[in-house]
PDB file of N, CA, C and O in Angstrom:
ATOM      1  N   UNK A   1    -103.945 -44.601 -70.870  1.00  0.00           N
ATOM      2  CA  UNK A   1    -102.503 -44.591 -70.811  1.00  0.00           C
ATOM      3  C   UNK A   1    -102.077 -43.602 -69.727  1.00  0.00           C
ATOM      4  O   UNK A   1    -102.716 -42.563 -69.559  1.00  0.00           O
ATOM      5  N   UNK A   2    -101.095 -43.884 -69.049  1.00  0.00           N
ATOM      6  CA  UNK A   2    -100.665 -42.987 -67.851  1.00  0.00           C
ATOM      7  C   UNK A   2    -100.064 -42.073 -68.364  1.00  0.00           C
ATOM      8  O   UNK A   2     -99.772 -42.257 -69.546  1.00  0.00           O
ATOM      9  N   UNK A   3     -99.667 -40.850 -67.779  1.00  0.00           N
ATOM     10  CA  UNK A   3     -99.233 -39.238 -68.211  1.00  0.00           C
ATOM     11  C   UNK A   3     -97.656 -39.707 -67.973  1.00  0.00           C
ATOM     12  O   UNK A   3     -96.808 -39.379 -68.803  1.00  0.00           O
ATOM     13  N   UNK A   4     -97.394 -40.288 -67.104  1.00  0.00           N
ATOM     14  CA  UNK A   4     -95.561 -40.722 -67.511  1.00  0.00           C
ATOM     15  C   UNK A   4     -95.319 -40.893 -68.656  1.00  0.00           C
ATOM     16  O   UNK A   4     -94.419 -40.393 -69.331  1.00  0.00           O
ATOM     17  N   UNK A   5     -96.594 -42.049 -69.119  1.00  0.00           N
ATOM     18  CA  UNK A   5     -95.729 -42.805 -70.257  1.00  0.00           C
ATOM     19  C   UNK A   5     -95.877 -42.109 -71.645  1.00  0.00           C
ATOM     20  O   UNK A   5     -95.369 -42.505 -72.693  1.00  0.00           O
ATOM     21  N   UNK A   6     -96.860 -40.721 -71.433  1.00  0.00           N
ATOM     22  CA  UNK A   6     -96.855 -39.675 -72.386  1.00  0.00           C
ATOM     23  C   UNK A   6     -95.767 -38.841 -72.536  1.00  0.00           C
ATOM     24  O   UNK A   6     -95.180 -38.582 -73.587  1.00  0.00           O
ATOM     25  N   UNK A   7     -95.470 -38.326 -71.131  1.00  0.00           N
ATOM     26  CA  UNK A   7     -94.150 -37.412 -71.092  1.00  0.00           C
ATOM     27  C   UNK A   7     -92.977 -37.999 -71.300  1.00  0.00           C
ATOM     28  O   UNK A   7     -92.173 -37.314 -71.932  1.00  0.00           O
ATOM     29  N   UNK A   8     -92.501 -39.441 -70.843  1.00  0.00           N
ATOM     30  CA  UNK A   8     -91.707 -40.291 -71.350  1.00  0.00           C
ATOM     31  C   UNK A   8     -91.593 -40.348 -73.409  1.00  0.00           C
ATOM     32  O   UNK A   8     -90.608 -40.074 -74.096  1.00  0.00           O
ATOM     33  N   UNK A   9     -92.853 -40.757 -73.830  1.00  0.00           N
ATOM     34  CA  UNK A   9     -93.162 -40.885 -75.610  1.00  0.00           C
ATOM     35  C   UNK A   9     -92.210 -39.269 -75.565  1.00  0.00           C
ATOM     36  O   UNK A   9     -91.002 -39.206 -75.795  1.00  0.00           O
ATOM     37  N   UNK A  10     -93.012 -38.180 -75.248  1.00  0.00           N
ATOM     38  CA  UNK A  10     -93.025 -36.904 -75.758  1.00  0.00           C
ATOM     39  C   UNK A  10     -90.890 -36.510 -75.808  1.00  0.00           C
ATOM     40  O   UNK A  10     -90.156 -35.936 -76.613  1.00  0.00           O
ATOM     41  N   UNK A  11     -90.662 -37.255 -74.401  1.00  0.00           N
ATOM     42  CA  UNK A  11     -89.753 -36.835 -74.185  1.00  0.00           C
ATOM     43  C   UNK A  11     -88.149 -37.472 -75.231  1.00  0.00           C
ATOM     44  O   UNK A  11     -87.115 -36.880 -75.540  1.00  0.00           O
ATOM     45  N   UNK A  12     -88.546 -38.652 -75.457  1.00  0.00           N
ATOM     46  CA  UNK A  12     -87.821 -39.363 -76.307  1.00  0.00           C
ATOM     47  C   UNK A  12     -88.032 -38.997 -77.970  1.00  0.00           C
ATOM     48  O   UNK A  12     -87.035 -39.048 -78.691  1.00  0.00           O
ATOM     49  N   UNK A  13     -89.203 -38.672 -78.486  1.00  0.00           N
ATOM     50  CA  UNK A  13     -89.593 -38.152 -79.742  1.00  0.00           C
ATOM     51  C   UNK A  13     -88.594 -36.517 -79.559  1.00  0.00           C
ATOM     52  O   UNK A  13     -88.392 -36.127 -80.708  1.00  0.00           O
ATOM     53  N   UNK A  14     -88.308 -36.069 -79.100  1.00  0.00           N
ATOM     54  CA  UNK A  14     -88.098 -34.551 -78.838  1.00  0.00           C
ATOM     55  C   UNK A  14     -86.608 -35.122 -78.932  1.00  0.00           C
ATOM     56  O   UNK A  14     -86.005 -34.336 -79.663  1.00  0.00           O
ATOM     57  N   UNK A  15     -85.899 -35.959 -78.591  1.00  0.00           N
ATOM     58  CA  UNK A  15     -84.331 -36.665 -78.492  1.00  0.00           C
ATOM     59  C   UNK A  15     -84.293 -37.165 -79.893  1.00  0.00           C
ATOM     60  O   UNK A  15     -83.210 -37.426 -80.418  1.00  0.00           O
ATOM     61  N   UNK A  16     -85.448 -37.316 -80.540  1.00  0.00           N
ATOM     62  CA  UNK A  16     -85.111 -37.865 -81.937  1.00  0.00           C
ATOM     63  C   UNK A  16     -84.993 -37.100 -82.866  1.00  0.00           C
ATOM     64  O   UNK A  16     -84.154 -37.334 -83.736  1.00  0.00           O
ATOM     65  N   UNK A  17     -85.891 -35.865 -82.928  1.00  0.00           N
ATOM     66  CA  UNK A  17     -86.392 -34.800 -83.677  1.00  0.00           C
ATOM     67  C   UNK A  17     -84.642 -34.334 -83.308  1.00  0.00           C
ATOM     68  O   UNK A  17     -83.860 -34.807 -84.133  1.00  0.00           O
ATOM     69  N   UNK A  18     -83.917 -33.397 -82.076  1.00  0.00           N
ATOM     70  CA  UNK A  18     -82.778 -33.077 -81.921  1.00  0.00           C
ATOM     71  C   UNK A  18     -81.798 -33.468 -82.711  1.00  0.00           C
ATOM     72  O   UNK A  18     -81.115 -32.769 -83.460  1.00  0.00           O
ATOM     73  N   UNK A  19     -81.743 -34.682 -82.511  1.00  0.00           N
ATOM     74  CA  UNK A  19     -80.928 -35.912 -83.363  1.00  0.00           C
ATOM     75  C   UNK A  19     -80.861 -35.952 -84.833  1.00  0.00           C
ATOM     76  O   UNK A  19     -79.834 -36.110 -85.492  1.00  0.00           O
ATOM     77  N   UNK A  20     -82.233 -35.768 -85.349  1.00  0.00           N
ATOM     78  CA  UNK A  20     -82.523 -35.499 -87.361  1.00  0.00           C
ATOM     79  C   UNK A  20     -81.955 -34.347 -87.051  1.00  0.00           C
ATOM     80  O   UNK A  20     -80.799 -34.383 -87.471  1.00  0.00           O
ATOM     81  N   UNK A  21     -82.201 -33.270 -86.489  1.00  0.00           N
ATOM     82  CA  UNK A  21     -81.811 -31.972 -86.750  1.00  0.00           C
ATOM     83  C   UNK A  21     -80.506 -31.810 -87.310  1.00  0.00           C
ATOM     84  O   UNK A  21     -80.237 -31.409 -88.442  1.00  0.00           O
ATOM     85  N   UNK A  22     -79.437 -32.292 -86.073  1.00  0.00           N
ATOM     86  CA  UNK A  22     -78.176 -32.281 -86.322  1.00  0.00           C
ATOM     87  C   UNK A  22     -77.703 -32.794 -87.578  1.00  0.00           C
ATOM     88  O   UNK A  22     -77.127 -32.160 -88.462  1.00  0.00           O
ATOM     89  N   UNK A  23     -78.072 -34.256 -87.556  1.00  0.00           N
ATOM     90  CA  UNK A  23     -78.128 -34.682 -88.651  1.00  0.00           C
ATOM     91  C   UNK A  23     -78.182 -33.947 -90.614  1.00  0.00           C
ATOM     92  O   UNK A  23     -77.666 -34.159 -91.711  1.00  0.00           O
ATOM     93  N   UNK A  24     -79.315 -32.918 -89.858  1.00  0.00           N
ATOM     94  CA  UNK A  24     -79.349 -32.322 -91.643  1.00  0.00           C
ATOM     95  C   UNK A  24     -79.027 -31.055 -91.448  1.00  0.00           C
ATOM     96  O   UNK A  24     -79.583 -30.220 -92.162  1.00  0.00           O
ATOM     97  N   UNK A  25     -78.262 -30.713 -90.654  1.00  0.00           N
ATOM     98  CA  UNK A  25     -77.655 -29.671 -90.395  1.00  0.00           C
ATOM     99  C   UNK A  25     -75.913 -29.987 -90.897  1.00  0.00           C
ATOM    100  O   UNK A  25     -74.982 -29.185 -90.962  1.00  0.00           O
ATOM    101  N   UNK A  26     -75.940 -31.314 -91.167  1.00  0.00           N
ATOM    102  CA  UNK A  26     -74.109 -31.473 -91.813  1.00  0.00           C
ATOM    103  C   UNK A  26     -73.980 -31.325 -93.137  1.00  0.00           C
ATOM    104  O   UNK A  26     -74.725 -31.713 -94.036  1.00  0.00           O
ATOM    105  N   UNK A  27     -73.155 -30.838 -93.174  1.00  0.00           N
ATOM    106  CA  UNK A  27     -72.897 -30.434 -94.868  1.00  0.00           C
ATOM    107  C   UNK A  27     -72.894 -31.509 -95.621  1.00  0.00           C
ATOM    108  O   UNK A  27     -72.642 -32.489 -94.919  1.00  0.00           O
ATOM    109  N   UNK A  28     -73.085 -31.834 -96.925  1.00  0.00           N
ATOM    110  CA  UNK A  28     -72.967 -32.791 -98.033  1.00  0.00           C
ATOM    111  C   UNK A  28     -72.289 -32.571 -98.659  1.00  0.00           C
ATOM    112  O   UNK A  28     -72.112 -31.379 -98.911  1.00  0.00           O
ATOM    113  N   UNK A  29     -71.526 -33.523 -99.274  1.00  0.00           N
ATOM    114  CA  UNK A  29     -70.268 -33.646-100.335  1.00  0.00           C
ATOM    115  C   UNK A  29     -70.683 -34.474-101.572  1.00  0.00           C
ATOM    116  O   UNK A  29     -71.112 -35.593-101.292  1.00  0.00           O
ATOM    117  N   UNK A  30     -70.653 -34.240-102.524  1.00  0.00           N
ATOM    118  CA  UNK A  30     -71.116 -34.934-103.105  1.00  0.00           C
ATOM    119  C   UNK A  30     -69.907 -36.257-103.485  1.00  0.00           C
ATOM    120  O   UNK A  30     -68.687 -36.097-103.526  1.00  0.00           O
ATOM    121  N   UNK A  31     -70.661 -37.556-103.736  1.00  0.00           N
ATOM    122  CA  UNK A  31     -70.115 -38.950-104.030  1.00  0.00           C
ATOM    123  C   UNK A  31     -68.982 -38.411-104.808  1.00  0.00           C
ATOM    124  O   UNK A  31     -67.949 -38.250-104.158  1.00  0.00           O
ATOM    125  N   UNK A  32     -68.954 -38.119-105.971  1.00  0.00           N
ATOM    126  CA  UNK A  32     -67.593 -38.222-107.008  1.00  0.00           C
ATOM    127  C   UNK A  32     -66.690 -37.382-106.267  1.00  0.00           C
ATOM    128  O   UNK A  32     -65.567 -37.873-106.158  1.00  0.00           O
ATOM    129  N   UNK A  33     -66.873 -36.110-105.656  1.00  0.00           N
ATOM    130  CA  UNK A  33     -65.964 -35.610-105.134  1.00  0.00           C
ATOM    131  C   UNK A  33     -64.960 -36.558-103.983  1.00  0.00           C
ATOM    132  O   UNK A  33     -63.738 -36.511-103.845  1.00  0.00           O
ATOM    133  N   UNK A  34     -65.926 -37.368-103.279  1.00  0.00           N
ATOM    134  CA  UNK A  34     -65.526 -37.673-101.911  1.00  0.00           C
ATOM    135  C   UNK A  34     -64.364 -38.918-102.541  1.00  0.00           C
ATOM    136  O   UNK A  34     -63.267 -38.896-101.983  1.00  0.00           O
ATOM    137  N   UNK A  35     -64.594 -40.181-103.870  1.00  0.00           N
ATOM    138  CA  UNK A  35     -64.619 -40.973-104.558  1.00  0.00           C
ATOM    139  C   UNK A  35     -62.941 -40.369-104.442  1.00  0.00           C
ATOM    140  O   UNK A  35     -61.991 -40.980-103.953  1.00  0.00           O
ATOM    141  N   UNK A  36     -62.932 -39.174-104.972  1.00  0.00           N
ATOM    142  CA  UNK A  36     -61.804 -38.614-105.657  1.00  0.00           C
ATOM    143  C   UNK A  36     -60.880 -38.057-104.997  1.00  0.00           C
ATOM    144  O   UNK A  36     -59.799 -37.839-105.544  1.00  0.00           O
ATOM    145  N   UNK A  37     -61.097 -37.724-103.741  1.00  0.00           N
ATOM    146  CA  UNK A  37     -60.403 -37.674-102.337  1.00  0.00           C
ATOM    147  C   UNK A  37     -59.632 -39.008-101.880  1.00  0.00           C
ATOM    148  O   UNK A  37     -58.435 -39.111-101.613  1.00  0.00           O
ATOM    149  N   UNK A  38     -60.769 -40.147-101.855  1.00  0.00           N
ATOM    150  CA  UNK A  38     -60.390 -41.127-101.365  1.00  0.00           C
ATOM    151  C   UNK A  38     -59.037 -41.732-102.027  1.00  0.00           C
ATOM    152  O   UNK A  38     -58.063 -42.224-101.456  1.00  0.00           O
ATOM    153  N   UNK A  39     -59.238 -41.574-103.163  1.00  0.00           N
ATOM    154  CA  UNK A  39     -58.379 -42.450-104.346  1.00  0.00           C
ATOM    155  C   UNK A  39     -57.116 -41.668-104.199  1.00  0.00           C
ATOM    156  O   UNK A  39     -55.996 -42.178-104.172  1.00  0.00           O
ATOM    157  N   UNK A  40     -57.391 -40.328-104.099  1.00  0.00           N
ATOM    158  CA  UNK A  40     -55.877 -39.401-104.244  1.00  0.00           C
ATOM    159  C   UNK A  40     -55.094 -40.239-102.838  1.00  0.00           C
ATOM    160  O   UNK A  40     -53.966 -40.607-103.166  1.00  0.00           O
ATOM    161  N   UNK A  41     -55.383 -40.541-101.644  1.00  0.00           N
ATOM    162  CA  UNK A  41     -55.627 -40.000-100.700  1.00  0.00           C
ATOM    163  C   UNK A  41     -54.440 -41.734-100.416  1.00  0.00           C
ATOM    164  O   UNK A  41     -53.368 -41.759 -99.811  1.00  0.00           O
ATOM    165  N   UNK A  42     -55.134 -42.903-101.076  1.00  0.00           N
ATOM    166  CA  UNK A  42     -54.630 -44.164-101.373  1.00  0.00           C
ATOM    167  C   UNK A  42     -53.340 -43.874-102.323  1.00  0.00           C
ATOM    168  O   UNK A  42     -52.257 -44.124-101.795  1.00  0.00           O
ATOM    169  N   UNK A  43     -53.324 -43.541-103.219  1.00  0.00           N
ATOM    170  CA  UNK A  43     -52.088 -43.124-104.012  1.00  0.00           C
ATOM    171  C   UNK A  43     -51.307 -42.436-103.180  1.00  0.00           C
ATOM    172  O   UNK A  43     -50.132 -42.515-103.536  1.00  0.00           O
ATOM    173  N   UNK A  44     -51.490 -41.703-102.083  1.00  0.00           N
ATOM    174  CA  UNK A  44     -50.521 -41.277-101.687  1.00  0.00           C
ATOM    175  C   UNK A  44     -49.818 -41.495-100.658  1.00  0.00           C
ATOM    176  O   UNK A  44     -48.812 -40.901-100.269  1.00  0.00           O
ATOM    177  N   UNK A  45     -50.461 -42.511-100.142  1.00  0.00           N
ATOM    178  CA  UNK A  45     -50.179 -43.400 -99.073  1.00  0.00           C
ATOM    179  C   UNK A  45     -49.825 -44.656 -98.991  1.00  0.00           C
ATOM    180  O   UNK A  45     -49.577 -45.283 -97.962  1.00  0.00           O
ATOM    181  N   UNK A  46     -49.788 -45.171-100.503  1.00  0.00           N
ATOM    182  CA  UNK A  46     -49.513 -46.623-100.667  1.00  0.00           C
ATOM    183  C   UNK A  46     -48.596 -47.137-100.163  1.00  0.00           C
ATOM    184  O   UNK A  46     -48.629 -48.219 -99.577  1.00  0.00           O
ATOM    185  N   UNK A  47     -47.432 -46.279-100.351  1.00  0.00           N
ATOM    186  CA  UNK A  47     -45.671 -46.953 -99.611  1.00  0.00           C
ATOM    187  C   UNK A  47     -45.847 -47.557 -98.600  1.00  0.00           C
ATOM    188  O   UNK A  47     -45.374 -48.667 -98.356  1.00  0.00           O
ATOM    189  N   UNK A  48     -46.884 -46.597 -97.545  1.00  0.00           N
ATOM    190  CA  UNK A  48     -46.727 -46.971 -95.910  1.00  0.00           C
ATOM    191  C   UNK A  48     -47.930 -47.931 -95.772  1.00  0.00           C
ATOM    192  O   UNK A  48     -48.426 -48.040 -94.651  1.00  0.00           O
ATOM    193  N   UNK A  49     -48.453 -48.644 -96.808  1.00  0.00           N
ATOM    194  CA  UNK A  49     -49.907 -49.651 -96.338  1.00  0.00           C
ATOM    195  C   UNK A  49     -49.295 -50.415 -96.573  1.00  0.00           C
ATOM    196  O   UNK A  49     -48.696 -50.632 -97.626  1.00  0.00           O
ATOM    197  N   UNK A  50     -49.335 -51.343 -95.036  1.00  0.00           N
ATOM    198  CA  UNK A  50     -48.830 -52.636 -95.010  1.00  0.00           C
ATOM    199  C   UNK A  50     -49.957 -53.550 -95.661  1.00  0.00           C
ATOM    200  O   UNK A  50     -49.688 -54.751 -95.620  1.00  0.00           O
ATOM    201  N   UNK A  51     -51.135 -53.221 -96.236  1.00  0.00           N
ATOM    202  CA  UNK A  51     -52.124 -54.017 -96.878  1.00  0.00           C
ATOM    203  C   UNK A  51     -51.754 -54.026 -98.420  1.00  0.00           C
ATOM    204  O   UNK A  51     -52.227 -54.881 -99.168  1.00  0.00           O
ATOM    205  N   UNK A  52     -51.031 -53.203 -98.792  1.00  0.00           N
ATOM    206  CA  UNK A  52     -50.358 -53.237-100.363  1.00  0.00           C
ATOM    207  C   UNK A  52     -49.373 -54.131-100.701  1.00  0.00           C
ATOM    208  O   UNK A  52     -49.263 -55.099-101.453  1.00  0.00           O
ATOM    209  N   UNK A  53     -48.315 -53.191 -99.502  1.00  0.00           N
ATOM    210  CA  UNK A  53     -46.698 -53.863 -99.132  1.00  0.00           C
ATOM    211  C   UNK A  53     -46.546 -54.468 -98.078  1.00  0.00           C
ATOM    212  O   UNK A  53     -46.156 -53.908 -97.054  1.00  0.00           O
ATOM    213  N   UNK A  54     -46.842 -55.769 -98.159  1.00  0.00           N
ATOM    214  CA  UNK A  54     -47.171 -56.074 -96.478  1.00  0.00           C
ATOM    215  C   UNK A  54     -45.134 -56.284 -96.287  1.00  0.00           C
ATOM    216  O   UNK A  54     -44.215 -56.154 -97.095  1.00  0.00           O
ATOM    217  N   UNK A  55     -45.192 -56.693 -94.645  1.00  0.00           N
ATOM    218  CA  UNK A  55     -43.896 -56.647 -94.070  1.00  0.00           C
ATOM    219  C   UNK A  55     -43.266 -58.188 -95.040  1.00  0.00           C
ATOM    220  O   UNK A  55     -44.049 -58.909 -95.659  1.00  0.00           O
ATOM    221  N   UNK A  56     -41.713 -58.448 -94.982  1.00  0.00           N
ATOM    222  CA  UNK A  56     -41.275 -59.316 -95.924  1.00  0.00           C
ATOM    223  C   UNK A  56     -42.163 -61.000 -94.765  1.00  0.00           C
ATOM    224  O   UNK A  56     -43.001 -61.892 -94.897  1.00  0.00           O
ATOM    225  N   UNK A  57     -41.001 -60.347 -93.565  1.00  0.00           N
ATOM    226  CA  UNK A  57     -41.601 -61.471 -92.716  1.00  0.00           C
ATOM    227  C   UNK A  57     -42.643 -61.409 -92.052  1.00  0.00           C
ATOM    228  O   UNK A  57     -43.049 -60.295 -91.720  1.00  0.00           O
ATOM    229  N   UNK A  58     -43.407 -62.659 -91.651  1.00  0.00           N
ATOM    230  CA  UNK A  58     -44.764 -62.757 -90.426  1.00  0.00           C
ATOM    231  C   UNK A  58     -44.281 -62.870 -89.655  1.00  0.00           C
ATOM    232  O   UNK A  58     -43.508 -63.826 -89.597  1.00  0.00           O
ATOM    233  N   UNK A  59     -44.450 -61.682 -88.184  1.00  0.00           N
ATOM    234  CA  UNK A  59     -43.831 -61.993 -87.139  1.00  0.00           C
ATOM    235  C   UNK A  59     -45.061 -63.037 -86.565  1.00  0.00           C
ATOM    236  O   UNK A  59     -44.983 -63.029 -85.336  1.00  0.00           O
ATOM    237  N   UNK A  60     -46.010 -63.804 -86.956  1.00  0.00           N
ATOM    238  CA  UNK A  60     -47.426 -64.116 -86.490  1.00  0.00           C
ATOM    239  C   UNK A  60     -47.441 -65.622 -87.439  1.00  0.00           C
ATOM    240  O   UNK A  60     -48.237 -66.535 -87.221  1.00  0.00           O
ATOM    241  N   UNK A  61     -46.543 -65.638 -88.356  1.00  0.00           N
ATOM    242  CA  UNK A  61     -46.501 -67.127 -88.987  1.00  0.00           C
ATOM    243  C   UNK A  61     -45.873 -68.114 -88.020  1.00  0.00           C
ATOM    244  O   UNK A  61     -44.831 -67.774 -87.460  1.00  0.00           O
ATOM    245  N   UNK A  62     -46.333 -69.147 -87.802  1.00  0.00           N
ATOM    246  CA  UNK A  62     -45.467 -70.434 -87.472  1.00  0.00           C
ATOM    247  C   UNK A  62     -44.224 -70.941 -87.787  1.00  0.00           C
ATOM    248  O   UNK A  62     -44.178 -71.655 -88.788  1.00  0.00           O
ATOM    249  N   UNK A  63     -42.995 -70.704 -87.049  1.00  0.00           N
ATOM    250  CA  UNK A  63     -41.914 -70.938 -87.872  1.00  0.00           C
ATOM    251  C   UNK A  63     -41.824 -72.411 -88.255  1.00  0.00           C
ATOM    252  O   UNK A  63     -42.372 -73.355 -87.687  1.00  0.00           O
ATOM    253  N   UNK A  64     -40.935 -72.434 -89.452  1.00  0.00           N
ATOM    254  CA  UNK A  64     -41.204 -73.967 -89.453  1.00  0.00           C
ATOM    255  C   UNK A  64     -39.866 -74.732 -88.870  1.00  0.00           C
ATOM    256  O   UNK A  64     -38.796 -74.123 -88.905  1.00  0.00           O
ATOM    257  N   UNK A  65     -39.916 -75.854 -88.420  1.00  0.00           N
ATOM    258  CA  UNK A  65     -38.809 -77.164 -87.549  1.00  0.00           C
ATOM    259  C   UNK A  65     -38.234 -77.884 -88.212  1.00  0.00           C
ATOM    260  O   UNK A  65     -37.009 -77.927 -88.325  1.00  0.00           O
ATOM    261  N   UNK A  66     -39.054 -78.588 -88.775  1.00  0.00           N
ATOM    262  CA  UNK A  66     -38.586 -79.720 -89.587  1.00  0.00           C
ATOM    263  C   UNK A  66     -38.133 -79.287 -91.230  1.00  0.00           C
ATOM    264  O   UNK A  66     -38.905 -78.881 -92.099  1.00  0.00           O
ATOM    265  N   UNK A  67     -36.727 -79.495 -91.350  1.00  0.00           N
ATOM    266  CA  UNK A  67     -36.269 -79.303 -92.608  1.00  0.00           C
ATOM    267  C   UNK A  67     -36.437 -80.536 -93.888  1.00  0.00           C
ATOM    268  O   UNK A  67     -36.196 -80.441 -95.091  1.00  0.00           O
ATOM    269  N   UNK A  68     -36.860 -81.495 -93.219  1.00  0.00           N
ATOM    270  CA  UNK A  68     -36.770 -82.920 -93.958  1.00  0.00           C
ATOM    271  C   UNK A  68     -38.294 -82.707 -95.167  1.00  0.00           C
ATOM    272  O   UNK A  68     -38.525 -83.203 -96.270  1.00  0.00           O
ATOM    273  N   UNK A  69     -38.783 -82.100 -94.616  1.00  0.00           N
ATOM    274  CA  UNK A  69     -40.177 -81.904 -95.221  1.00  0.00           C
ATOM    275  C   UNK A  69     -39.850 -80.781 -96.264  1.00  0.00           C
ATOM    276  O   UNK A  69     -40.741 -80.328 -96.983  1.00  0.00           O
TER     277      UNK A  69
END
């Protein structure tokens, strides 16, 4: 095997190892806490989610033409 394609391996393993590092270097929250954030977080924002309350009209619906129908 050629010495590039060692220092290349070496050099990319060393970008990965960096990478886990950071990685477990971030703090953890635990699930129920985060669960319980989220939920407050929806309750308190519901008024303004157009996914709850959507708008009355679709500006994106097809209006309709024909009244006979």
């Amino acid at each position: 095997m050629p010495a590039y394609r060692d220092s290349d391996t070496v050099r990319k393993l060393s970008g990965e190892i960096d990478q886990l590092r950071i990685h477990a270097s971030q703090p953890r929250v635990k699930l129920s806490e985060t669960i319980r954030e989220m939920i407050n977080y929806c309750n308190a924002n519901m008024q303004s989610d157009h996914l709850i309350n959507p708008e009355k009209e679709n500006p994106f619906k097809p209006k309709k033409t024909c009244l006979i129908l």
